[in-house]
SEBABA-487738 format. One record per residue (C-alpha): residue number from 1; x, y, z. Coordinates in nm, 4 decimals, padded with zeros to 6 digits. Example, Ala and Ser with C-alpha at 12.3 -4.5 7.8 and 13.67 -1.06 7.14 Angstrom:
BEGIN
+-----+----------+----------+----------+
| pos |     east |    north |       up |
+-----+----------+----------+----------+
|   1 |  01.2300 | -00.4500 |  00.7800 |
|   2 |  01.3670 | -00.1060 |  00.7140 |
+-----+----------+----------+----------+
***
This chain:
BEGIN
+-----+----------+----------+----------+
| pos |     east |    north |       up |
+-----+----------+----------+----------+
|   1 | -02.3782 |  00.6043 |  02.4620 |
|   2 | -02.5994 |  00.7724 |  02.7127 |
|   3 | -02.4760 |  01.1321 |  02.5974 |
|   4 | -02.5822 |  01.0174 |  02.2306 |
|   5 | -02.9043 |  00.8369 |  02.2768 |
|   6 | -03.0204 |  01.1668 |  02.5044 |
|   7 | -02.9069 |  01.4109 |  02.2239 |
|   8 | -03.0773 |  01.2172 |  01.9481 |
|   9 | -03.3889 |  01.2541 |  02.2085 |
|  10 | -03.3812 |  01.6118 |  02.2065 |
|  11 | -03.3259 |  01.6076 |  01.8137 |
|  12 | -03.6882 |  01.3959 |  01.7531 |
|  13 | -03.8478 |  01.6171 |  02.0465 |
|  14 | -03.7335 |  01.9643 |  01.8836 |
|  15 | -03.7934 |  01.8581 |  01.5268 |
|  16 | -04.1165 |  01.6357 |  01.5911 |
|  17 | -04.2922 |  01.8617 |  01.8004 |
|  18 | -04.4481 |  02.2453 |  01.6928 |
|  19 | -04.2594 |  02.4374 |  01.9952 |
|  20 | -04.4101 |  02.7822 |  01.9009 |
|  21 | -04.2346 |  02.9547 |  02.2165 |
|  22 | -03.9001 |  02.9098 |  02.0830 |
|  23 | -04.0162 |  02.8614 |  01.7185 |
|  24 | -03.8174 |  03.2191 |  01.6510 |
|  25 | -03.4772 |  03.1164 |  01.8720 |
|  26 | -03.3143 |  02.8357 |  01.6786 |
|  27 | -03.2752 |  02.7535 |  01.3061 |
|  28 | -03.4176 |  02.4499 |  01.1459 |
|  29 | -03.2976 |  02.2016 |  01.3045 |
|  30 | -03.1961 |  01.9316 |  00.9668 |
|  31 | -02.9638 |  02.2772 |  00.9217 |
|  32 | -02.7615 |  02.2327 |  01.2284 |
|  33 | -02.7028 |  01.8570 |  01.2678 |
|  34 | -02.5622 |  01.6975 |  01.4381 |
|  35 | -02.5844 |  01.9879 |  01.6382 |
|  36 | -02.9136 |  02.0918 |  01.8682 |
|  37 | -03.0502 |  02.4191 |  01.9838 |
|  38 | -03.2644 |  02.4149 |  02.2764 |
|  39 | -03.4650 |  02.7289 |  02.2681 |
|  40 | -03.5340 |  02.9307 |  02.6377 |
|  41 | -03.8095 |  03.1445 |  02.5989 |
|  42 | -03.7862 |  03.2925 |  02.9151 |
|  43 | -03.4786 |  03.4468 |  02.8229 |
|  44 | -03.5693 |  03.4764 |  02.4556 |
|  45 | -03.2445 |  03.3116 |  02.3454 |
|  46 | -03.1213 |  02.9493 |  02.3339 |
|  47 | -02.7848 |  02.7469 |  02.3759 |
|  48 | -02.6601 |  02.4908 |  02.1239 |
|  49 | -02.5301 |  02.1627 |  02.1872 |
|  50 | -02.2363 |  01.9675 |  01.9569 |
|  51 | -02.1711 |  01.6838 |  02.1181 |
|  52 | -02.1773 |  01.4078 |  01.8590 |
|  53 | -02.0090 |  01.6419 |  01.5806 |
|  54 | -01.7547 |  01.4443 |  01.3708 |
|  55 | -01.5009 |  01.6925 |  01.2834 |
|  56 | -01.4832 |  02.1234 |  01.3369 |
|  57 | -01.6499 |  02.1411 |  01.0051 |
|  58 | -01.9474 |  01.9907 |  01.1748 |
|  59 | -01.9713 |  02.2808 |  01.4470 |
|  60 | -01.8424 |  02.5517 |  01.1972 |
|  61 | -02.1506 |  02.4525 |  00.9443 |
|  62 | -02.3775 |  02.4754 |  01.1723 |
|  63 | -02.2816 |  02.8629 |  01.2484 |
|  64 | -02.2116 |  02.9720 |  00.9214 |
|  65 | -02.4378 |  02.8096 |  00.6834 |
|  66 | -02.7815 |  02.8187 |  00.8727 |
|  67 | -02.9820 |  03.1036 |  00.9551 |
|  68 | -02.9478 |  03.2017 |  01.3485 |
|  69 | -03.2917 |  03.4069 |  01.4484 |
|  70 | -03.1108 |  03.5115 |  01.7728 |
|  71 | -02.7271 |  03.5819 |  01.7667 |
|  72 | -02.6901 |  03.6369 |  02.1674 |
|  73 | -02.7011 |  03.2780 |  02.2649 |
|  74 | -02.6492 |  03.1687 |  02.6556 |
|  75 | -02.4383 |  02.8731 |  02.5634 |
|  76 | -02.2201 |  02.6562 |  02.3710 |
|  77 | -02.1092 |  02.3096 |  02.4647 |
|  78 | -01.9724 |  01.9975 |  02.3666 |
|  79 | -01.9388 |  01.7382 |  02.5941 |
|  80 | -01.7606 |  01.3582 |  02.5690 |
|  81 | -01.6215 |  01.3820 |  02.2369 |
|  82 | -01.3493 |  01.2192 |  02.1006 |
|  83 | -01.4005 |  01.3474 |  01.7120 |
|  84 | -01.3437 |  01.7172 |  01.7333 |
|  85 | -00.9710 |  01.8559 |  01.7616 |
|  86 | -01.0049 |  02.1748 |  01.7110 |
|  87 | -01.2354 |  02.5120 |  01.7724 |
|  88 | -01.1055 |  02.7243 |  01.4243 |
|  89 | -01.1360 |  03.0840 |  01.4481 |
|  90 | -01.4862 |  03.1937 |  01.2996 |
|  91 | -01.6257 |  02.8744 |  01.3908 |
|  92 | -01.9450 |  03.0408 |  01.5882 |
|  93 | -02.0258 |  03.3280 |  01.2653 |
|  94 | -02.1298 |  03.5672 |  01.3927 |
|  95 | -02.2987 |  03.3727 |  01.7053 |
|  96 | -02.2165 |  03.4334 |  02.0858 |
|  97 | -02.2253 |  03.3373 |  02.3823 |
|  98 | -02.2493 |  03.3987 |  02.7617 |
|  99 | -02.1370 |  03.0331 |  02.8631 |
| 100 | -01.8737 |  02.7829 |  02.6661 |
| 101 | -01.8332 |  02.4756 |  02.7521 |
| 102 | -01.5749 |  02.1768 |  02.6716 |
| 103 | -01.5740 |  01.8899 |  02.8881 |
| 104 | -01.3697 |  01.5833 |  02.8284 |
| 105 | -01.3136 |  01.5917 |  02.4618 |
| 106 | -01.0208 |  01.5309 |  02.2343 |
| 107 | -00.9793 |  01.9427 |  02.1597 |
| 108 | -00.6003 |  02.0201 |  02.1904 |
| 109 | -00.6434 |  02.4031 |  02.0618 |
| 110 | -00.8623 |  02.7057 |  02.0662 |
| 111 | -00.8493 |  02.8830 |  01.8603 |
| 112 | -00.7974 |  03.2613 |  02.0265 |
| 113 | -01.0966 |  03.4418 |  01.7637 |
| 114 | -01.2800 |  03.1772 |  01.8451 |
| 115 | -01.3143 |  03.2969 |  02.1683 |
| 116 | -01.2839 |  03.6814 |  02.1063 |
| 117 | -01.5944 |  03.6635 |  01.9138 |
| 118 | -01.8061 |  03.6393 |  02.2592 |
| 119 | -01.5209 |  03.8898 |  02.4265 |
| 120 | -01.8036 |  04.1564 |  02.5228 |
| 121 | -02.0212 |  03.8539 |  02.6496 |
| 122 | -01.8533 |  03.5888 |  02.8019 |
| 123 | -01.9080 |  03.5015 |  03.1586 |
| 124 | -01.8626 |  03.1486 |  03.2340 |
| 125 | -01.5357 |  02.9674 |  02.9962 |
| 126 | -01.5047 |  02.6088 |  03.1163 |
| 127 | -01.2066 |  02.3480 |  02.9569 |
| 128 | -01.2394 |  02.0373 |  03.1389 |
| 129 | -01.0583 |  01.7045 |  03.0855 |
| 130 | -00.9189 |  01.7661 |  02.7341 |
| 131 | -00.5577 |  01.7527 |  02.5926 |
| 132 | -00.4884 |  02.1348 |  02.5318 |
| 133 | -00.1754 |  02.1208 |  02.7146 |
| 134 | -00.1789 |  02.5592 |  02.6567 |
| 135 | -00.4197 |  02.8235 |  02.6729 |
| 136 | -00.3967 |  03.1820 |  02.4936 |
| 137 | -00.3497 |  03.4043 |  02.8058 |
| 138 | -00.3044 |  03.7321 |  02.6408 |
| 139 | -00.6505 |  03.7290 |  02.5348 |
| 140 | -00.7384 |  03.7796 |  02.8841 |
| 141 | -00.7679 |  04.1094 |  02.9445 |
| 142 | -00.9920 |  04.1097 |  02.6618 |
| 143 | -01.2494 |  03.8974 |  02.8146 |
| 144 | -01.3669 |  04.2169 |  02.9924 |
| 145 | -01.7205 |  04.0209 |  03.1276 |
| 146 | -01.5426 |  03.6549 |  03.2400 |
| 147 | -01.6258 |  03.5809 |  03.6103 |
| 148 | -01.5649 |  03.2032 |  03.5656 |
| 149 | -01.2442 |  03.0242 |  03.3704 |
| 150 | -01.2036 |  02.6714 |  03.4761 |
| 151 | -00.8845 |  02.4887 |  03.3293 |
| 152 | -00.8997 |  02.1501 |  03.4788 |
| 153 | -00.7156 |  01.8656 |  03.3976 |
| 154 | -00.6214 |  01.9671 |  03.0186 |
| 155 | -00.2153 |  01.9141 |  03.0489 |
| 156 | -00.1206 |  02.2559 |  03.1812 |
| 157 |  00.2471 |  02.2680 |  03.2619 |
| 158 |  00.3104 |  02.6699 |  03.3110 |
| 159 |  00.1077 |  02.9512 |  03.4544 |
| 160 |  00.1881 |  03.3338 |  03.3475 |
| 161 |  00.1526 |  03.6498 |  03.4989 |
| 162 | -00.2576 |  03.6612 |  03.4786 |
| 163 | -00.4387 |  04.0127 |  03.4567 |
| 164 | -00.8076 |  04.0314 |  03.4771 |
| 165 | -01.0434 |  04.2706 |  03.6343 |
| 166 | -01.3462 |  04.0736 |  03.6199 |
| 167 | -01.2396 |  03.6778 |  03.7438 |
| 168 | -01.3732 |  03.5681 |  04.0522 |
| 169 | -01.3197 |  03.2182 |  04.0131 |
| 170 | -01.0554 |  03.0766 |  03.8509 |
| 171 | -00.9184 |  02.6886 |  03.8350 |
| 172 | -00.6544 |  02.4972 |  03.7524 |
| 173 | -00.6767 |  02.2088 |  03.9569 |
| 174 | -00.5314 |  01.8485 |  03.7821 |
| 175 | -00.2262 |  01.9605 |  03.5775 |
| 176 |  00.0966 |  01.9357 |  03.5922 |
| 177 |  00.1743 |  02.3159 |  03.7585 |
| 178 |  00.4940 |  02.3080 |  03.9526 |
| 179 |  00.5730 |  02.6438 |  03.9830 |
| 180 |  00.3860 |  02.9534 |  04.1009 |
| 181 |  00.4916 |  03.3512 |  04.0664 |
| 182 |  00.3909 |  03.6225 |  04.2353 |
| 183 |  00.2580 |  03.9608 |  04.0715 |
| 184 | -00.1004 |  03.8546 |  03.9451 |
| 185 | -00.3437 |  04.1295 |  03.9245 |
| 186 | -00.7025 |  03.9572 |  03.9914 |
| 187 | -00.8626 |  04.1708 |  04.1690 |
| 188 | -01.1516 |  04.0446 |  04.2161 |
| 189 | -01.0816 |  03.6843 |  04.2435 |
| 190 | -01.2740 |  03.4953 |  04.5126 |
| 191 | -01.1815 |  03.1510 |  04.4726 |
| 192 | -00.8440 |  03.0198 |  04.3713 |
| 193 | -00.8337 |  02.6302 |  04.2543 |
| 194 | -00.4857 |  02.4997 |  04.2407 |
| 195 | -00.5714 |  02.1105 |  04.3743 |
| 196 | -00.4217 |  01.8419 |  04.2484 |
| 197 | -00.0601 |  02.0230 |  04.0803 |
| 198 |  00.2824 |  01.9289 |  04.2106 |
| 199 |  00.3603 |  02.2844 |  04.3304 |
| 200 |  00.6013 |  02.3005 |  04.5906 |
| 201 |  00.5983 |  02.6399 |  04.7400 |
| 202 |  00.3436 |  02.9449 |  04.7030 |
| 203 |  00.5778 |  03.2514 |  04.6785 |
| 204 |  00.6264 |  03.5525 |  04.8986 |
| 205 |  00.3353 |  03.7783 |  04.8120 |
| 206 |  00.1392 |  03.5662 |  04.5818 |
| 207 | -00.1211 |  03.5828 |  04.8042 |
| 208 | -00.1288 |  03.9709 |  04.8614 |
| 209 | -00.3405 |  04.1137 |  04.5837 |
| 210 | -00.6293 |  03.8492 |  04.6844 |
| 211 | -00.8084 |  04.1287 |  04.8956 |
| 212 | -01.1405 |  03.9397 |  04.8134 |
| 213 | -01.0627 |  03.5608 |  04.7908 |
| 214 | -01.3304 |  03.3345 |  04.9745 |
| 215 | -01.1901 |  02.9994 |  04.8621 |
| 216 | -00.8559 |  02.8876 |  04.8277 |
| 217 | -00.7753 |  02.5296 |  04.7291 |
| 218 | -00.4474 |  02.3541 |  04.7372 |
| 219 | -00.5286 |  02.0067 |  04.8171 |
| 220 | -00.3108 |  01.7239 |  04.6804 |
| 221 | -00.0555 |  01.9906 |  04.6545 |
| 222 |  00.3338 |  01.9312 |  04.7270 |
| 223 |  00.3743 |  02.1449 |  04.9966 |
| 224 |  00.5135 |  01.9233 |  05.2435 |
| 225 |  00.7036 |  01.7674 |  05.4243 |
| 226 |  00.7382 |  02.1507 |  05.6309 |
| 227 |  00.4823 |  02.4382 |  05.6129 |
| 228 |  00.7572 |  02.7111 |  05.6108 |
| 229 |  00.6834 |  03.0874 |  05.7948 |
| 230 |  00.4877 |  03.2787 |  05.5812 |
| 231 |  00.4047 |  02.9991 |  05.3327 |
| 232 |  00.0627 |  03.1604 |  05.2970 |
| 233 |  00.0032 |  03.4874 |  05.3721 |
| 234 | -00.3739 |  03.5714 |  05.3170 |
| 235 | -00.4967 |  03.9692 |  05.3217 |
| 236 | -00.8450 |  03.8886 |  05.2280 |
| 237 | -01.1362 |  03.9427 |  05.5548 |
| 238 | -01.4183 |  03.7024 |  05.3152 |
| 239 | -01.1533 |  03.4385 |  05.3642 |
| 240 | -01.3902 |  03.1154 |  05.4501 |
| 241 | -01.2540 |  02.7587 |  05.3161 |
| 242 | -00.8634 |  02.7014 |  05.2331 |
| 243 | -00.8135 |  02.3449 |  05.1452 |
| 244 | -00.4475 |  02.2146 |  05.2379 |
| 245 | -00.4762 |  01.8550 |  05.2588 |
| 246 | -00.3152 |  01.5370 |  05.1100 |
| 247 | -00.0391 |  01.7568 |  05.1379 |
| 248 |  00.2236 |  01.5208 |  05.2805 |
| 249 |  00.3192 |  01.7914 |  05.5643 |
| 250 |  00.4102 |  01.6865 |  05.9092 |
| 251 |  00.5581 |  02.0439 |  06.0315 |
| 252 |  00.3921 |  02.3797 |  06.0560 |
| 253 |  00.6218 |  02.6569 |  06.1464 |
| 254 |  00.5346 |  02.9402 |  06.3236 |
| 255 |  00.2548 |  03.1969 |  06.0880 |
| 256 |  00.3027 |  02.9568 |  05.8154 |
| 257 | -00.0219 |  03.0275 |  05.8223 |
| 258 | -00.1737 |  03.3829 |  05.8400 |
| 259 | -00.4601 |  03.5895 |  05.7942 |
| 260 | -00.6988 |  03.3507 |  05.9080 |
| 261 | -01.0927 |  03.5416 |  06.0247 |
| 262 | -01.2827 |  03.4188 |  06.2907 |
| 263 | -01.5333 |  03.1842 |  06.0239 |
| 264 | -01.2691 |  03.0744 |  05.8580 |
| 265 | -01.2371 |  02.6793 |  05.8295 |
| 266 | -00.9130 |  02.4983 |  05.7247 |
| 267 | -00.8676 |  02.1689 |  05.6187 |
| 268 | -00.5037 |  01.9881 |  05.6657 |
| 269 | -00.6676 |  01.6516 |  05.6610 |
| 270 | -00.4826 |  01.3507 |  05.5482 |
| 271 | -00.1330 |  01.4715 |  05.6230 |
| 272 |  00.1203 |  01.4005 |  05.8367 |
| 273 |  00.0821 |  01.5972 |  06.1142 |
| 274 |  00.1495 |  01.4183 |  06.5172 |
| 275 |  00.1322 |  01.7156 |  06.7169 |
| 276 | -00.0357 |  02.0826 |  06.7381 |
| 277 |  00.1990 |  02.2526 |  06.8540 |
| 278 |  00.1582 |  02.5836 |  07.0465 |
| 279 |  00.3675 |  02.8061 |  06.8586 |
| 280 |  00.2271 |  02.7286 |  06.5257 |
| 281 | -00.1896 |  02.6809 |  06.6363 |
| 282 | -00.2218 |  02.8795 |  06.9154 |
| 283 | -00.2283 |  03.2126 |  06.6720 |
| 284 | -00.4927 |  03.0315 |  06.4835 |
| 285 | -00.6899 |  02.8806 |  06.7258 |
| 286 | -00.7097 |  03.2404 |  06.9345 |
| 287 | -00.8841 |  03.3786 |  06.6010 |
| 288 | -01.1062 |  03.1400 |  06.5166 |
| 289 | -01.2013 |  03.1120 |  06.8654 |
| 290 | -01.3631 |  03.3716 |  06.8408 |
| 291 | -01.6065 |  03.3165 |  06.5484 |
| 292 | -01.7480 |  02.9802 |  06.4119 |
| 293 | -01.4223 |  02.8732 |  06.2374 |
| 294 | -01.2398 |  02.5786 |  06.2888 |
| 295 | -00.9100 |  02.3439 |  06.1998 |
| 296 | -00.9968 |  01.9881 |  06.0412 |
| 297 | -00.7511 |  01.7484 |  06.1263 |
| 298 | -00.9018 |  01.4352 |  06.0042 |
| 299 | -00.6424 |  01.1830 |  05.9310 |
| 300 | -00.3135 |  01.2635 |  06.0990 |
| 301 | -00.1711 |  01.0706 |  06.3407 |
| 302 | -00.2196 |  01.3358 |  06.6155 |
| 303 | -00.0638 |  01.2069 |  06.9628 |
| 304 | -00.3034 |  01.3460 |  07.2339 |
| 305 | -00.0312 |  01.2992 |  07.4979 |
| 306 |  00.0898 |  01.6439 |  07.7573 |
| 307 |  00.1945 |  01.8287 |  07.4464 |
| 308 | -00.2235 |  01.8580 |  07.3105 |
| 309 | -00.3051 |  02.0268 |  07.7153 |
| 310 | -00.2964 |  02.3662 |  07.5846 |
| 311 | -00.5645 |  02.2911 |  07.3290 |
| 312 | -00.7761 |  02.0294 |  07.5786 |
| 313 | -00.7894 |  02.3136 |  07.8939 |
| 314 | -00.9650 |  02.5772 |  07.6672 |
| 315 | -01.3045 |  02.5383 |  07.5985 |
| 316 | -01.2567 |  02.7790 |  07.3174 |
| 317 | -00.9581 |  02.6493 |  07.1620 |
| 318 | -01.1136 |  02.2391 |  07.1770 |
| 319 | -01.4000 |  02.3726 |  07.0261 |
| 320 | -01.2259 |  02.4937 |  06.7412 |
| 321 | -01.0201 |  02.1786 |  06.6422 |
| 322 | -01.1902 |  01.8857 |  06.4870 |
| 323 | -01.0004 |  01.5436 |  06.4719 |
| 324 | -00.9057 |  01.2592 |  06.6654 |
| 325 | -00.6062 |  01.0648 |  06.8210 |
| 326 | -00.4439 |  00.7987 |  06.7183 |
| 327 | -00.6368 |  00.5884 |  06.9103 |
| 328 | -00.9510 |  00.7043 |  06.7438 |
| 329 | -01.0647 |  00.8846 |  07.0026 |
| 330 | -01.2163 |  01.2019 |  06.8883 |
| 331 | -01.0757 |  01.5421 |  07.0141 |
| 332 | -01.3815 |  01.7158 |  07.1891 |
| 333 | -01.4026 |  01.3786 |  07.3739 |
| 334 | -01.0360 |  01.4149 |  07.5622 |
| 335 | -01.1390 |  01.4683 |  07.9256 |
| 336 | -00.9658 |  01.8080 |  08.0540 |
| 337 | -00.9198 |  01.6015 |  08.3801 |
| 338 | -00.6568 |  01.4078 |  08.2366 |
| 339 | -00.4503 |  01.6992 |  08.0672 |
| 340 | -00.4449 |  01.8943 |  08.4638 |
| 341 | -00.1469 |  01.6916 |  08.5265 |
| 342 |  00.0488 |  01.7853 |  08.2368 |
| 343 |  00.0328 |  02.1206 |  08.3196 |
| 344 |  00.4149 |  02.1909 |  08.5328 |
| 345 |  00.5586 |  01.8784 |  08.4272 |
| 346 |  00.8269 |  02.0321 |  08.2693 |
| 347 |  00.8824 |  02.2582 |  08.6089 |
| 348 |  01.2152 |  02.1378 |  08.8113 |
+-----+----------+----------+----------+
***
């Protein structure tokens, strides 16, 4: 109701009121309802809004039958919409656009020409919260300008091979992805958003063509209940956040974990982990040790007993963890006084 009542706002503000800066961007509007151009003169172009259209025929109208001043527009959208069910091909003219947006809406297919039709243009495609269950991957190559494709949460079951020389950020996070395969070619991918998706593994190598990922997200994952050697390989020195928690994992083996730089920070929150062992941190902990990075353990039933001494005598390494016990007592408040006598208890 909100959406509605601030669209019909911007319908009586547009048409009600002589706004000469943008008078040449956008049609009349009584062509285009119920759709809305806002017009940005400081970029001489406008985006368009279709958020209370009844039906494609609605959206395709307002392309094709009214005159468009300016054909380069920065952005398409429709938002909370139950009526619409599909985007036809030829349903922008010959309109298009920098920016598309579809966010929680009853669309269930694309139309591939739709899309094509902004191919040289198109930076930013976001499909969020709506039932299209698949997406037409061969067109992406084509999209030879798209930096941003977000997939959330539309039913996605399968991922391909992907191939793109211009995605840096790419998400998928709340489907129903179980299975990953190695042999993308992103080259330029930054951040990787896989949250929320029953995948079990991450193959050998999927990681290795990531030379310039920043972010990777696998929260809410299915990775656990052990963190196998060489789970995640990552070759990328911008590596900053990777997100591993609500993962159910209790056991990290030894470089299940690798390529870790010194500002990296990793979150394993919320999982089952009761002990940092040596084997599998101390690798980590030595790198990040030496920058600002750090290991968030919020959330696991860590035992601070003898086997956390390693980690409690170096300044370096207790700097670099952040959690607490069991008890609730936080990490960087263990007193190294303590953790002196573990050290030779295990000596006959």
């Amino acid at each position: 109701m909100q959406k509605r009542f601030t669209s019909l706002s911007l319908f009586i503000l547009f048409h009600s009121v002589p706004w000469t800066s943008g008078q040449n961007l956008c049609p009349d509007p009584d062509d285009i309802l119920p759709c809305i151009c806002i017009p940005i003169a400081s970029l001489g172009s406008a985006e368009v809004e279709c958020d209370d259209a009844t039906s494609s025929d609605d959206i395709y109208f307002a392309f094709n039958d009214a005159t468009w001043p300016v054909k380069n527009l920065t952005k398409f959208s429709l938002m909370y919409n139950d009526d619409v069910r599909v985007l036809p091909g030829g349903v922008f003219g010959d309109t298009t656009f920098d920016t598309i947006n579809l966010a929680v809406t009853s669309v269930s297919r694309v139309d591939p020409a739709a899309l094509l039709a902004s191919k040289d243009r198109l930076l930013s495609l976001v499909i969020d919260g709506s039932p299209l269950r698949e997406f037409p991957w061969e067109i992406l190559p084509q999209l030879a300008n798209l930096k941003k494709l977000d997939l959330r949460d539309i039913g996605l079951t399968t991922l391909p091979l992907l191939q793109s020389d211009s995605l840096e950020e790419f998400s998928v996070s709340s489907n129903e992805i179980d299975h990953l395969e190695a042999g993308w070619s992103l080259p330029n991918l930054r951040r990787l958003y896989l949250s929320s998706n029953p995948i079990r593994d991450v193959p050998a190598g999927f990681l290795s063509d990531f030379v310039k990922l920043e972010i990777f997200s696998c929260a809410d994952c299915d990775l656990g209940p052990t963190l196998s050697t060489k789970s995640l390989e990552f070759h990328s020195e911008s590596m900053q956040d990777i997100h591993l928690s609500w993962n159910s994992f209790s056991n990290m083996e030894v470089d299940a974990i690798t390529g870790l730089q010194p500002d990296t920070v990793l979150y394993v929150s919320y999982n089952d982990i009761r002990e940092l062992t040596e084997e599998s941190f101390r690798p980590m902990l030595k790198i990040l040790s030496l920058g600002d990075g750090f290991i968030f353990l919020g959330s696991n039933p860590v035992e601070c007993d003898c086997s956390m001494a390693w980690v409690v005598l170096n300044p370096d390494f207790l700097a670099s963890v952040n959690g607490y016990c069991m008890d609730g007592t936080e990490f960087k408040d263990l007193d190294p006084n303590v953790f002196e006598d573990c050290v030779g208890n295990d000596d006959p």
